[in-house]
N, CA, C and O atoms as a Tripos MOL2 file, in Angstrom:
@<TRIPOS>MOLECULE
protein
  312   311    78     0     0
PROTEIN
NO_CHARGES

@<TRIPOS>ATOM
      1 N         170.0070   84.6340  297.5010 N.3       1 UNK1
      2 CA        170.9170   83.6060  297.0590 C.3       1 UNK1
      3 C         170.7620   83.3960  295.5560 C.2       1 UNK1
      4 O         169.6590   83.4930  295.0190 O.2       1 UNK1
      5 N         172.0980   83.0490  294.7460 N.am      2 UNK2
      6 CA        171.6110   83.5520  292.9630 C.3       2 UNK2
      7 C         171.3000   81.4910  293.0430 C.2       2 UNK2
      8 O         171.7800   80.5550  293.6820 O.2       2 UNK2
      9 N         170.1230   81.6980  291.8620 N.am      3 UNK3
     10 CA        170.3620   80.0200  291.8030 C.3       3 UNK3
     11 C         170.8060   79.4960  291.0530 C.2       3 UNK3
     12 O         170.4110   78.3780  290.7220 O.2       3 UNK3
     13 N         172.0110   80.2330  290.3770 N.am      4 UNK4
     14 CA        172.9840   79.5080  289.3450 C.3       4 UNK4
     15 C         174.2300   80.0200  289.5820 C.2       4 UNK4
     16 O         174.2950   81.2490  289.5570 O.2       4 UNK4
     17 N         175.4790   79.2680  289.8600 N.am      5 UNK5
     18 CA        176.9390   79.0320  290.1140 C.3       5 UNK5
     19 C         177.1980   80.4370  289.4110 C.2       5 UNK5
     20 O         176.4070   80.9310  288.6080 O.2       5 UNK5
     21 N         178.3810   81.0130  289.7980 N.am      6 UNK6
     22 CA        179.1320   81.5280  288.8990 C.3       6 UNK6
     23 C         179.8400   80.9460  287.7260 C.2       6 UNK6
     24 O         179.9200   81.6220  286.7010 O.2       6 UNK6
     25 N         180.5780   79.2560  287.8040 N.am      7 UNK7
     26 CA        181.4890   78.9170  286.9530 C.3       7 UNK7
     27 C         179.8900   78.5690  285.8130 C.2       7 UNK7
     28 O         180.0510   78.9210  284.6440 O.2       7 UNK7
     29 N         178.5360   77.9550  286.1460 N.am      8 UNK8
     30 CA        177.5280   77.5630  285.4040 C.3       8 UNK8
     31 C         176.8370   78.4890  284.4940 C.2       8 UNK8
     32 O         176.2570   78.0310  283.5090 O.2       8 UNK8
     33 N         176.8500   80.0920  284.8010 N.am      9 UNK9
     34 CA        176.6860   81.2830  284.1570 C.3       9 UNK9
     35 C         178.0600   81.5680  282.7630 C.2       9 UNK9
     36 O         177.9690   81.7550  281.5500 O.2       9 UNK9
     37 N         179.0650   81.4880  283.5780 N.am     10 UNK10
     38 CA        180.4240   81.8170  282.6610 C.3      10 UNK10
     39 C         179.9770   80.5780  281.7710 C.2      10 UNK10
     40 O         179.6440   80.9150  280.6350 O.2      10 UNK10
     41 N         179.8820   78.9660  282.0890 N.am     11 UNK11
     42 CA        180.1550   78.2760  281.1180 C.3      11 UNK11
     43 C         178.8030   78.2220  279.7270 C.2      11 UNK11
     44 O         178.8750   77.8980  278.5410 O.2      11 UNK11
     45 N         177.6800   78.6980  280.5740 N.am     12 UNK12
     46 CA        176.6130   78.5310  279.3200 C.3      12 UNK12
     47 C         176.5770   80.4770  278.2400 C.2      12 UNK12
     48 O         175.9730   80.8300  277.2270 O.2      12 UNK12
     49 N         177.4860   81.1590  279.1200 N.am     13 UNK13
     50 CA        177.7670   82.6680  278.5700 C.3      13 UNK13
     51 C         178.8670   82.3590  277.0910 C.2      13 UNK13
     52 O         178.8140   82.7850  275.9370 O.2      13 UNK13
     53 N         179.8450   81.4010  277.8170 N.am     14 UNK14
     54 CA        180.4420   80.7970  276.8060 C.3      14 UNK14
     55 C         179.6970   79.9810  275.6370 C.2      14 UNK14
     56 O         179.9840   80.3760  274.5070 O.2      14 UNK14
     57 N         179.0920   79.2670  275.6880 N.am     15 UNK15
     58 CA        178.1480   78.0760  274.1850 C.3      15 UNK15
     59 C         177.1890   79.2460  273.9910 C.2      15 UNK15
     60 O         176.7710   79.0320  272.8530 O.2      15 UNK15
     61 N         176.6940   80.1660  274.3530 N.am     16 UNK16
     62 CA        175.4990   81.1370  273.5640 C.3      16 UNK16
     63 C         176.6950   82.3770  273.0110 C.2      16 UNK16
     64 O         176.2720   83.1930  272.1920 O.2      16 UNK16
     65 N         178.0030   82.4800  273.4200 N.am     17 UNK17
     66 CA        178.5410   83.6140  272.0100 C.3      17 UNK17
     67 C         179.1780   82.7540  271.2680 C.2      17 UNK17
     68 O         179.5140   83.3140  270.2240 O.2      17 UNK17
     69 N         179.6380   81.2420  271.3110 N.am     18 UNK18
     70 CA        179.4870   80.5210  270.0800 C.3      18 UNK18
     71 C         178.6530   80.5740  269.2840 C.2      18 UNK18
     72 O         178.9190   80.8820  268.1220 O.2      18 UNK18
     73 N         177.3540   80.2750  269.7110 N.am     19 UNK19
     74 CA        176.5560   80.1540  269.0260 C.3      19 UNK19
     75 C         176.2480   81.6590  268.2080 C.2      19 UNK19
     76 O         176.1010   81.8120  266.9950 O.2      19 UNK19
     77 N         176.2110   82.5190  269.0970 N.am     20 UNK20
     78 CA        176.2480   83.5230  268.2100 C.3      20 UNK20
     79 C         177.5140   84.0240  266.7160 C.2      20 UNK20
     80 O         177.5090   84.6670  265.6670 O.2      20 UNK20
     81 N         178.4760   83.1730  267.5970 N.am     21 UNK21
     82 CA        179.8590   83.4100  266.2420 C.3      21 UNK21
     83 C         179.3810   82.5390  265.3650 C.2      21 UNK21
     84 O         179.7960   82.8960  264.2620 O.2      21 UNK21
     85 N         178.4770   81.2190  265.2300 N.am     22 UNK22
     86 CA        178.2010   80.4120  264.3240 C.3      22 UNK22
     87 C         177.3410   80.9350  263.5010 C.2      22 UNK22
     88 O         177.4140   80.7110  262.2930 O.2      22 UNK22
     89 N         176.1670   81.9020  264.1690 N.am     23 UNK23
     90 CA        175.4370   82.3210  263.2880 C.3      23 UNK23
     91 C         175.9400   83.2390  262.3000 C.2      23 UNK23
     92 O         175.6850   83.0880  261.1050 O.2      23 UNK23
     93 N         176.5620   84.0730  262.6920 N.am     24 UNK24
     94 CA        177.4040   85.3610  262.3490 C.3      24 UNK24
     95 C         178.0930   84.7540  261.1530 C.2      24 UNK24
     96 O         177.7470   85.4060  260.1680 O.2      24 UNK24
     97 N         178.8400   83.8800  260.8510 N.am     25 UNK25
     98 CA        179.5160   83.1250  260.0000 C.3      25 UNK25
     99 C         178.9620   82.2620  258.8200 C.2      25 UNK25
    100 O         179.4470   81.9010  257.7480 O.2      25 UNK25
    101 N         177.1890   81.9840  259.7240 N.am     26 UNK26
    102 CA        176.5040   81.2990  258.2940 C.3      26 UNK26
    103 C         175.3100   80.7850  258.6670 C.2      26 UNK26
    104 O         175.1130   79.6320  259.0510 O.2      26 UNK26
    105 N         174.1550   82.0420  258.4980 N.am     27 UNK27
    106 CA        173.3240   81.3420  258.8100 C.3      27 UNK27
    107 C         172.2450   80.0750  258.9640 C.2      27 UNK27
    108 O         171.6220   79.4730  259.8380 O.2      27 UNK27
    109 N         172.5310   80.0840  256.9430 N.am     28 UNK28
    110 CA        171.7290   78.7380  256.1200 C.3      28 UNK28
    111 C         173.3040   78.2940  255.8030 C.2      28 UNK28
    112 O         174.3160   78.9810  255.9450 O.2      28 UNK28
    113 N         173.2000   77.1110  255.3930 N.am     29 UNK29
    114 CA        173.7350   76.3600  253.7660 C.3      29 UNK29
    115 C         172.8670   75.0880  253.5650 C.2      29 UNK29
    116 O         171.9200   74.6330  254.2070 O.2      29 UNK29
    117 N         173.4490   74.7170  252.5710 N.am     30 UNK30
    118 CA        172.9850   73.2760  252.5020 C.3      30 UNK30
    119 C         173.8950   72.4280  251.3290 C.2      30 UNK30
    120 O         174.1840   72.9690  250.2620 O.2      30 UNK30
    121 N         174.2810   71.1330  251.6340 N.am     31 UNK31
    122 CA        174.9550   70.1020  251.1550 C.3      31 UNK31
    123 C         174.3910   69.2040  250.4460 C.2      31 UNK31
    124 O         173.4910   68.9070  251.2310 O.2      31 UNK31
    125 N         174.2150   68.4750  249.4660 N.am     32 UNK32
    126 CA        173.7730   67.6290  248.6140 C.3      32 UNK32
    127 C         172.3240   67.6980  248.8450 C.2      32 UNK32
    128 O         171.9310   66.5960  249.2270 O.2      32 UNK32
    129 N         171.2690   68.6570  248.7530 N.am     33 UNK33
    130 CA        170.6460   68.1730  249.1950 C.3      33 UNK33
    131 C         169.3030   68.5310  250.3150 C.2      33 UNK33
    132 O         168.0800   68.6590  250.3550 O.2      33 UNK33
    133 N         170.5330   68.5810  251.1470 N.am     34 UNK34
    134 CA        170.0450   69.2930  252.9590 C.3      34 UNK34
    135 C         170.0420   70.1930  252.8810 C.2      34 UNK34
    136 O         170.1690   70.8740  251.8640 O.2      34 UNK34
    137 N         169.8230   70.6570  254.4690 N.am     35 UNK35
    138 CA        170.0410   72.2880  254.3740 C.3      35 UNK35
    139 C         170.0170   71.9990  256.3630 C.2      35 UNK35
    140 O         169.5060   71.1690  257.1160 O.2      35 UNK35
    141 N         170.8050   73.1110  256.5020 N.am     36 UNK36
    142 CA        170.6440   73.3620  257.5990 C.3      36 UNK36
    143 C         170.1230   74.9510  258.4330 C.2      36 UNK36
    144 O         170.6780   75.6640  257.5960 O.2      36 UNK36
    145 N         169.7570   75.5490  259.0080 N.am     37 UNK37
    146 CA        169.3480   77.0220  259.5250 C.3      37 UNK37
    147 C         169.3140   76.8300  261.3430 C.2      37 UNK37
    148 O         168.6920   76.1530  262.1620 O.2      37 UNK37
    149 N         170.1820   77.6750  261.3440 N.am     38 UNK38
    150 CA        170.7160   77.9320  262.4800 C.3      38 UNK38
    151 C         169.5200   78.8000  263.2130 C.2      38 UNK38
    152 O         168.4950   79.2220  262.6780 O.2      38 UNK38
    153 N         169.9060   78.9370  264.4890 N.am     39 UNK39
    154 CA        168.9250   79.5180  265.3310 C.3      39 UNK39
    155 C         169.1530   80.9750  265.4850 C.2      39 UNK39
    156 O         170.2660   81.4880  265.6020 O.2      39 UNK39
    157 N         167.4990   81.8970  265.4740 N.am     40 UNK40
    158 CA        167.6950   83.3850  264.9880 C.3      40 UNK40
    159 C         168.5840   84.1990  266.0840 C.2      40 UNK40
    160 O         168.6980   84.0840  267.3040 O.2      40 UNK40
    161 N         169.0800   84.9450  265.2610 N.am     41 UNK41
    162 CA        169.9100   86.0420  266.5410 C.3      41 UNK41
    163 C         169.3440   86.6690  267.3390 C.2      41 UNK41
    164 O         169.8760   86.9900  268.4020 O.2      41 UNK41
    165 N         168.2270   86.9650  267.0390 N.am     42 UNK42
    166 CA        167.4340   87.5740  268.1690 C.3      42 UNK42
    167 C         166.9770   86.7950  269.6320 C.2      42 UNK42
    168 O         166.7820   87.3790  270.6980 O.2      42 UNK42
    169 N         166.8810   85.5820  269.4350 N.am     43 UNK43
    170 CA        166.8570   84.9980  270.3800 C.3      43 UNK43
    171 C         168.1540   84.2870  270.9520 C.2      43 UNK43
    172 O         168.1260   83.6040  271.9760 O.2      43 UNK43
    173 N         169.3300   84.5170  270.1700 N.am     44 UNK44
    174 CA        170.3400   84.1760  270.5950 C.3      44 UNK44
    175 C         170.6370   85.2100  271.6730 C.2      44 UNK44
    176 O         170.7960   84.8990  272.8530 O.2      44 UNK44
    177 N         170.6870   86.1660  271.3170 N.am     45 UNK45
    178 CA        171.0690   87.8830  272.0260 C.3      45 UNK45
    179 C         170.5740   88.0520  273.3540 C.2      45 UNK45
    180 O         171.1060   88.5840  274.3280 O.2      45 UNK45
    181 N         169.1840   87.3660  273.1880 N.am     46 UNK46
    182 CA        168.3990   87.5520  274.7260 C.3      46 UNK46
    183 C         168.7560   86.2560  275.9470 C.2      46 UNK46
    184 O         168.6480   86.1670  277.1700 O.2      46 UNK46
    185 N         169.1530   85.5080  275.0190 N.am     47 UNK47
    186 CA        169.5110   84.2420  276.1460 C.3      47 UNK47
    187 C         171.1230   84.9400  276.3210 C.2      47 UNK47
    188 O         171.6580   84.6010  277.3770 O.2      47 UNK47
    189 N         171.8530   85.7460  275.5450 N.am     48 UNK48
    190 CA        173.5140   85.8050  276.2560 C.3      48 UNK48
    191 C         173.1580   87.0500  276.8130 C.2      48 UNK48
    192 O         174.2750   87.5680  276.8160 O.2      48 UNK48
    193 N         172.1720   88.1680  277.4320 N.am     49 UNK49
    194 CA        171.6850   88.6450  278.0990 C.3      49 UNK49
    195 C         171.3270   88.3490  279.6220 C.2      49 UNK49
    196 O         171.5440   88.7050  280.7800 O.2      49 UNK49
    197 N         170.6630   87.4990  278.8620 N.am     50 UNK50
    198 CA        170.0530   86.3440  280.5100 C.3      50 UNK50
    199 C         171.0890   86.1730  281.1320 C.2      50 UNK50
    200 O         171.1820   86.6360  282.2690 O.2      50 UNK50
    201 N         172.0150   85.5470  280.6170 N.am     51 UNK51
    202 CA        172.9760   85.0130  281.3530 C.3      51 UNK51
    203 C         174.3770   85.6560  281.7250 C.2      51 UNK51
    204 O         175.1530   85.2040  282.5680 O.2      51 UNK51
    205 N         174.5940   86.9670  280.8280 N.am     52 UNK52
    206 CA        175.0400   87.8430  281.3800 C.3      52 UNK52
    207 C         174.4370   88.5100  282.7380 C.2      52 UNK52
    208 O         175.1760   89.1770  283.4630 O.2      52 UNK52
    209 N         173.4850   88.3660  282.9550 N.am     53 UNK53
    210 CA        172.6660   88.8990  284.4810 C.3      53 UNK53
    211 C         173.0930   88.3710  285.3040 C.2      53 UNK53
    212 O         173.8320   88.8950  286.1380 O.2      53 UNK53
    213 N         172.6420   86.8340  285.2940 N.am     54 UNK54
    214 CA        172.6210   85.8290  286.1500 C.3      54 UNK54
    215 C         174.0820   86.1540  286.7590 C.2      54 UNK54
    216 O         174.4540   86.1000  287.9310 O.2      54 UNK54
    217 N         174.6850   86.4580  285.7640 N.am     55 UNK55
    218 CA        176.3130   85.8230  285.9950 C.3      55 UNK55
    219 C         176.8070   87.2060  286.8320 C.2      55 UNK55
    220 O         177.6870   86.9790  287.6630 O.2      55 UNK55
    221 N         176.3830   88.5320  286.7300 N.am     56 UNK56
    222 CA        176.4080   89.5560  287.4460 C.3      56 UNK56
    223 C         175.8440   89.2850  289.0380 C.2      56 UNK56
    224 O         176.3270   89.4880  290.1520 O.2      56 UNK56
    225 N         174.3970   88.6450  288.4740 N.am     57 UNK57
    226 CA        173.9680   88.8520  290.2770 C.3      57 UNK57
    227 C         174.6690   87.4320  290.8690 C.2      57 UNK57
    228 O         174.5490   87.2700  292.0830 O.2      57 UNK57
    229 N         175.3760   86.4130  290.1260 N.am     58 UNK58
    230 CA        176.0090   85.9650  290.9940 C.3      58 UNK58
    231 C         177.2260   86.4590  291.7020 C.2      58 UNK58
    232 O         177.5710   86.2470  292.8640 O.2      58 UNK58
    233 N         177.7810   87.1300  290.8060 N.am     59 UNK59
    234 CA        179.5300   87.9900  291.0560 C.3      59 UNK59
    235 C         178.7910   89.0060  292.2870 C.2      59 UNK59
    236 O         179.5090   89.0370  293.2860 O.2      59 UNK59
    237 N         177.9000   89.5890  292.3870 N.am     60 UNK60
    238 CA        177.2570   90.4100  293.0800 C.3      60 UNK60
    239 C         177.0090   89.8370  294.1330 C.2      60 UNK60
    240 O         177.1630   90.6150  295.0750 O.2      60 UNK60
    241 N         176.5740   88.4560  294.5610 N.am     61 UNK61
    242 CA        176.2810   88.1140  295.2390 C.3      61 UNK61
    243 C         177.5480   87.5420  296.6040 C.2      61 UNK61
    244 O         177.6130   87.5300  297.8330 O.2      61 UNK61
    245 N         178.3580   87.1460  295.4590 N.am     62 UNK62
    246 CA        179.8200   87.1190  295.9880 C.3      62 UNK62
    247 C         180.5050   87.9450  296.7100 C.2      62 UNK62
    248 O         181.2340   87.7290  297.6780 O.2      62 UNK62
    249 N         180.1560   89.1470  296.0460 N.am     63 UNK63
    250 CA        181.2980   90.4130  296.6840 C.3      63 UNK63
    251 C         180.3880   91.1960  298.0630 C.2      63 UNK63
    252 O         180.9710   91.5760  299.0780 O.2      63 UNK63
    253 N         178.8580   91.3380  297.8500 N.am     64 UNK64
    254 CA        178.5390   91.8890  298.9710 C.3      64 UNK64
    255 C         177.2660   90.6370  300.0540 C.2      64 UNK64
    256 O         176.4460   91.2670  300.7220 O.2      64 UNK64
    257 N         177.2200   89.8360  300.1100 N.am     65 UNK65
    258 CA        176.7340   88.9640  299.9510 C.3      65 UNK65
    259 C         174.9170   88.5500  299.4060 C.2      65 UNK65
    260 O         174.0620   88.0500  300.1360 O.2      65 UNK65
    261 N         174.7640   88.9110  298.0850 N.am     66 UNK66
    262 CA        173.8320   89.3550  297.3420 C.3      66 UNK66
    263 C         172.7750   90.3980  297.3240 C.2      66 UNK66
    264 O         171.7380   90.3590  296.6630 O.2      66 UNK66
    265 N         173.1920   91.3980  298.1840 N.am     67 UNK67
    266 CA        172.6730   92.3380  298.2990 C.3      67 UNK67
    267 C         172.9130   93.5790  297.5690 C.2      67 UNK67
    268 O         173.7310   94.3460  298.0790 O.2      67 UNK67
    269 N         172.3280   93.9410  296.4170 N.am     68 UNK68
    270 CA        172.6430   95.2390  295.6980 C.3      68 UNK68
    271 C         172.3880   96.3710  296.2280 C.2      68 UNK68
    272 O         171.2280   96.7830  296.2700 O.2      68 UNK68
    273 N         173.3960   97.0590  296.7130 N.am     69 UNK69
    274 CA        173.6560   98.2970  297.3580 C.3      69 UNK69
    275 C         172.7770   99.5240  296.6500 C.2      69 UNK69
    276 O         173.1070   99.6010  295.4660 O.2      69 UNK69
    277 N         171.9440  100.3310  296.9390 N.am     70 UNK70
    278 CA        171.0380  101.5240  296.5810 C.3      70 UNK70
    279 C         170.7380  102.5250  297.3440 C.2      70 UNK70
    280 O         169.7590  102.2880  298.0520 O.2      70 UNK70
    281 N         171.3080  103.8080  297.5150 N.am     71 UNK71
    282 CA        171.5630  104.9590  298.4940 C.3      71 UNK71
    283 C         169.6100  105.7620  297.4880 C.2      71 UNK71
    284 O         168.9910  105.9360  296.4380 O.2      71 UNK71
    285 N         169.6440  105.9370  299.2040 N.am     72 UNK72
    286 CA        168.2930  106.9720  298.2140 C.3      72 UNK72
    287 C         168.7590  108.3870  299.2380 C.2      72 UNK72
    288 O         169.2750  108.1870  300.3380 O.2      72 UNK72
    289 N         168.4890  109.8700  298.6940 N.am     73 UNK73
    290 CA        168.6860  110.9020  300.0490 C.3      73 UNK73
    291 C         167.9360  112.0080  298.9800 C.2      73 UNK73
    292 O         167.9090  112.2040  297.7650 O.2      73 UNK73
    293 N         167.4030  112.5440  300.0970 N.am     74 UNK74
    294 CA        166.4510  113.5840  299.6440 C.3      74 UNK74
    295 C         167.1480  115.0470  299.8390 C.2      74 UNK74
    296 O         167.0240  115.4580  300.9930 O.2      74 UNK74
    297 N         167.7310  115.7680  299.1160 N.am     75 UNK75
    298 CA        168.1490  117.0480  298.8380 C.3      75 UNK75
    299 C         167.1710  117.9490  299.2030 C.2      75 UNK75
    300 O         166.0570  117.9450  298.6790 O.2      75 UNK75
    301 N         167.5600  118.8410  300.1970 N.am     76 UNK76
    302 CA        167.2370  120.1050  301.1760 C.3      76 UNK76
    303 C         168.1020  121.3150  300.8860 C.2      76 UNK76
    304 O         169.3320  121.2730  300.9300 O.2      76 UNK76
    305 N         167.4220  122.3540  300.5980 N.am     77 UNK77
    306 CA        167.6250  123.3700  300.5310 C.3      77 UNK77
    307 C         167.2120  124.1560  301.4290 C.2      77 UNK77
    308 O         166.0750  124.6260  301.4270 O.2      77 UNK77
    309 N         168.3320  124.4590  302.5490 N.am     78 UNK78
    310 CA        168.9140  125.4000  303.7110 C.3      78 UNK78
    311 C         168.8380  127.0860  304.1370 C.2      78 UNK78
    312 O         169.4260  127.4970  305.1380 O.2      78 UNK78
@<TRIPOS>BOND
     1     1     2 1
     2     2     3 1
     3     3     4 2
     4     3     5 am
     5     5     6 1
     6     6     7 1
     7     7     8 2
     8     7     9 am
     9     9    10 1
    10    10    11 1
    11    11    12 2
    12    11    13 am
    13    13    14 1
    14    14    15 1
    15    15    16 2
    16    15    17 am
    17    17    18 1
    18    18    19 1
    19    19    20 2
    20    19    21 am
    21    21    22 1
    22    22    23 1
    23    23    24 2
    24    23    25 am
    25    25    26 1
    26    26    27 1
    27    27    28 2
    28    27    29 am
    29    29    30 1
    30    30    31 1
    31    31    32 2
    32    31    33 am
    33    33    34 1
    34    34    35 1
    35    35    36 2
    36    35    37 am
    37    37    38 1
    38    38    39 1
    39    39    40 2
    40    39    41 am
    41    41    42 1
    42    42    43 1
    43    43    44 2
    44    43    45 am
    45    45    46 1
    46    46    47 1
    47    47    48 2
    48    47    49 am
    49    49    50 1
    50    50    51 1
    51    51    52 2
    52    51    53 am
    53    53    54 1
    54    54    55 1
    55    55    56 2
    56    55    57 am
    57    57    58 1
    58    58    59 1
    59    59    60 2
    60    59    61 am
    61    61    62 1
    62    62    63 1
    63    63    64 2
    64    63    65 am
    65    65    66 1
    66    66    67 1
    67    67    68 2
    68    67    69 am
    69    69    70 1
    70    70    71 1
    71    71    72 2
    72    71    73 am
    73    73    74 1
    74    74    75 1
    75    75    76 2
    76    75    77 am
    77    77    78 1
    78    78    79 1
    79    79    80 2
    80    79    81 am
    81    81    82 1
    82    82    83 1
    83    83    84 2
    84    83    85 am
    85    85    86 1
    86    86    87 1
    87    87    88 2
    88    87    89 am
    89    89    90 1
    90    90    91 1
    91    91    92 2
    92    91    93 am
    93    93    94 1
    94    94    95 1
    95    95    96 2
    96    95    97 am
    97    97    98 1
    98    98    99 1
    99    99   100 2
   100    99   101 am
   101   101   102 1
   102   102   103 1
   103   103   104 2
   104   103   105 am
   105   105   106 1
   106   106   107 1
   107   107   108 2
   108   107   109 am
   109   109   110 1
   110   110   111 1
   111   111   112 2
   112   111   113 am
   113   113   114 1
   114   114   115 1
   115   115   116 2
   116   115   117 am
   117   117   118 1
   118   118   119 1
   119   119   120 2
   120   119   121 am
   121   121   122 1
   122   122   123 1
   123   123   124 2
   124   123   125 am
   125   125   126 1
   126   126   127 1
   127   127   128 2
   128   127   129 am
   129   129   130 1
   130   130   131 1
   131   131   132 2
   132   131   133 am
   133   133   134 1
   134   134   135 1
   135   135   136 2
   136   135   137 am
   137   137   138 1
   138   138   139 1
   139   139   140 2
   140   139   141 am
   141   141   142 1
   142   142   143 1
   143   143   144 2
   144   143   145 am
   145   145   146 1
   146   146   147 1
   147   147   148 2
   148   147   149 am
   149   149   150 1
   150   150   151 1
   151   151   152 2
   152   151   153 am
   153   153   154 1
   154   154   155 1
   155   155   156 2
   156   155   157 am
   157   157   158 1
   158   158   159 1
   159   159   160 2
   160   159   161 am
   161   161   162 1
   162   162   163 1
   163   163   164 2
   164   163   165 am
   165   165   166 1
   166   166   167 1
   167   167   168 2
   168   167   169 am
   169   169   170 1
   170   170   171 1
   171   171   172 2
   172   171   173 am
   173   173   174 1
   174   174   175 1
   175   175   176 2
   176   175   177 am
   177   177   178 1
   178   178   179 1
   179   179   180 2
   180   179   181 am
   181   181   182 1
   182   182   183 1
   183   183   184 2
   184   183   185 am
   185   185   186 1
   186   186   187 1
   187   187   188 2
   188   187   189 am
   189   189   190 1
   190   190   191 1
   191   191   192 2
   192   191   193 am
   193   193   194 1
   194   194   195 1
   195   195   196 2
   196   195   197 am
   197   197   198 1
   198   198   199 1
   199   199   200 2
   200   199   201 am
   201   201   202 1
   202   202   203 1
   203   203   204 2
   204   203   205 am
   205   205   206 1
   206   206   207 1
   207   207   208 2
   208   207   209 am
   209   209   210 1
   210   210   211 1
   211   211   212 2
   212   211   213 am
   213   213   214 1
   214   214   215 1
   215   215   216 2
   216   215   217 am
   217   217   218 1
   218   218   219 1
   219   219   220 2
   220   219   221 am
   221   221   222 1
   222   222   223 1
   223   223   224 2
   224   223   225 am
   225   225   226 1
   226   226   227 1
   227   227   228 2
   228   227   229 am
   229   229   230 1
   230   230   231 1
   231   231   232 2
   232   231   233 am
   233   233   234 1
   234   234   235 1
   235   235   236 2
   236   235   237 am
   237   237   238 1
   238   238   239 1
   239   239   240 2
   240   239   241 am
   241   241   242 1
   242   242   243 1
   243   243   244 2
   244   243   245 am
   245   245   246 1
   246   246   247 1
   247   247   248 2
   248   247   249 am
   249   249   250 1
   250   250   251 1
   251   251   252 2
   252   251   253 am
   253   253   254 1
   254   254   255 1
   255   255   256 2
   256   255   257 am
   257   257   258 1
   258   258   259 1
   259   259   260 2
   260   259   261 am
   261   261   262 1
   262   262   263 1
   263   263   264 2
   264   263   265 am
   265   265   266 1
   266   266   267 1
   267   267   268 2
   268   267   269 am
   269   269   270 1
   270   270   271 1
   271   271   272 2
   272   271   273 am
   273   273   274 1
   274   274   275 1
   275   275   276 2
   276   275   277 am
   277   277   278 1
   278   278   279 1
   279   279   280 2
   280   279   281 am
   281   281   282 1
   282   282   283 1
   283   283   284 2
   284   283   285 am
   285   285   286 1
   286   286   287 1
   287   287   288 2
   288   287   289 am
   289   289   290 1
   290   290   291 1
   291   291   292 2
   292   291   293 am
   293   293   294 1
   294   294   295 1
   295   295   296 2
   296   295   297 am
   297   297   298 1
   298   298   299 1
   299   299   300 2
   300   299   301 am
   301   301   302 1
   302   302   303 1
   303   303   304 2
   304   303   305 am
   305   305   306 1
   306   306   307 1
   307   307   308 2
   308   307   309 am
   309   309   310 1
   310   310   311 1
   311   311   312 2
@<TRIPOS>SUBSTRUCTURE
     1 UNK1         2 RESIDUE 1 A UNK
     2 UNK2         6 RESIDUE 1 A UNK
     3 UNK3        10 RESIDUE 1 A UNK
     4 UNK4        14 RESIDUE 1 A UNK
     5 UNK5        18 RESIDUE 1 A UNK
     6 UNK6        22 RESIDUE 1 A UNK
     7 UNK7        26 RESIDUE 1 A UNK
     8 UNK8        30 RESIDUE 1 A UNK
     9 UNK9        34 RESIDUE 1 A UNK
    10 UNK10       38 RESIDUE 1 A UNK
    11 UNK11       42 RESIDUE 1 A UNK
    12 UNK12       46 RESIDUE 1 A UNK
    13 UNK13       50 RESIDUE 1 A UNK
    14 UNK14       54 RESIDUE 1 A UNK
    15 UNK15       58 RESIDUE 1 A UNK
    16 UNK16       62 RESIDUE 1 A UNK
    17 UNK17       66 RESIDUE 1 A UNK
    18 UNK18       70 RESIDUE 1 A UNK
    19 UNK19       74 RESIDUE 1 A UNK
    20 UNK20       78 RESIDUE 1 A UNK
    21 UNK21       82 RESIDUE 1 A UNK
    22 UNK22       86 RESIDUE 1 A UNK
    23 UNK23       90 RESIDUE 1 A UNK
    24 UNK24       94 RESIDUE 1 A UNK
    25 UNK25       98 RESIDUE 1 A UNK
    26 UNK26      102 RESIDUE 1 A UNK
    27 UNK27      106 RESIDUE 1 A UNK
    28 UNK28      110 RESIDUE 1 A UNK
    29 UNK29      114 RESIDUE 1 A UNK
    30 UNK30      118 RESIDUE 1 A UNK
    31 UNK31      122 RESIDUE 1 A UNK
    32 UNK32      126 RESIDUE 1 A UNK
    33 UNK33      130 RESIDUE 1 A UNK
    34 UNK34      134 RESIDUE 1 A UNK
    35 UNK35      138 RESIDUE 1 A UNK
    36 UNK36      142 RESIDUE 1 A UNK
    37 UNK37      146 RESIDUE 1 A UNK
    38 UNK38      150 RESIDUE 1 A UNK
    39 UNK39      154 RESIDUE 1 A UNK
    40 UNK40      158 RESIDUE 1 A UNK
    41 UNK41      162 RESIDUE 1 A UNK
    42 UNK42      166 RESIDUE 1 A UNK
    43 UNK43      170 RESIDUE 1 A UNK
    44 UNK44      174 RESIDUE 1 A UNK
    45 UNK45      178 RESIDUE 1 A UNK
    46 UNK46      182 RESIDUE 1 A UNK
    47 UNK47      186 RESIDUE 1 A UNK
    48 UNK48      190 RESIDUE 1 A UNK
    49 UNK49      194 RESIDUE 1 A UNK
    50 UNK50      198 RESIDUE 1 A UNK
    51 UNK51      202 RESIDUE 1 A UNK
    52 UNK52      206 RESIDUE 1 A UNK
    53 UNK53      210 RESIDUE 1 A UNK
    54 UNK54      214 RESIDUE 1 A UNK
    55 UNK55      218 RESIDUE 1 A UNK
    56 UNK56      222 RESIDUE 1 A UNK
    57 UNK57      226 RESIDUE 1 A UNK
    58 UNK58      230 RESIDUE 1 A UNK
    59 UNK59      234 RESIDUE 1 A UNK
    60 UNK60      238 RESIDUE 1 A UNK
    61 UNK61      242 RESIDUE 1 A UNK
    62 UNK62      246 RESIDUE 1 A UNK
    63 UNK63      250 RESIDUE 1 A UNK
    64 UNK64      254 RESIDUE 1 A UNK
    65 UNK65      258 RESIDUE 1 A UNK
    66 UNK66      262 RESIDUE 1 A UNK
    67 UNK67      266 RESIDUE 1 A UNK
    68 UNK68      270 RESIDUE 1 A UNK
    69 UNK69      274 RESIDUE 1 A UNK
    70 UNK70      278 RESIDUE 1 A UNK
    71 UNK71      282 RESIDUE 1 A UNK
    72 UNK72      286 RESIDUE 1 A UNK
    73 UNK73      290 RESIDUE 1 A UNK
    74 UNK74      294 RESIDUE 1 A UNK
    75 UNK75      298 RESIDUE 1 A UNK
    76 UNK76      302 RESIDUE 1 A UNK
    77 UNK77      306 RESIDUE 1 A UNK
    78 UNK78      310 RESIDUE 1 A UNK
């Protein structure tokens, strides 16, 4: 059984490639002053990974009822 929704995978798959378009666009600046620094891509990449999975073995879980299908056969020569 996956323990995260399908629509809960799609919606946090969605805010981590924002976040990745935010970084992409700017990592530092700073205003009077401040500064702000966004969070590294590398760890952005592995969390829209994660959740690209999740969001597979839920769709997966859907279509066969979470069981990932794996043929094994041992080739004989006759």
């Amino acid at each position: 059984m996956a323990v995260f929704s399908k629509e809960l995978c799609r919606q946090r798959l969605k805010i981590w490639l924002a976040a990745e378009e935010a970084i992409a666009t700017g990592q530092r600046y700073q205003i009077e002053g401040r500064s702000l620094t966004r969070a590294d891509l590398y760890d952005v990449r592995k969390e829209l990974e994660y959740w690209a999975g999740k969001l597979a073995e839920a769709e997966s879980e859907e279509q066969n009822g979470g069981y990932i299908r794996a043929y094994h056969f041992v080739p004989r020569d006759i």
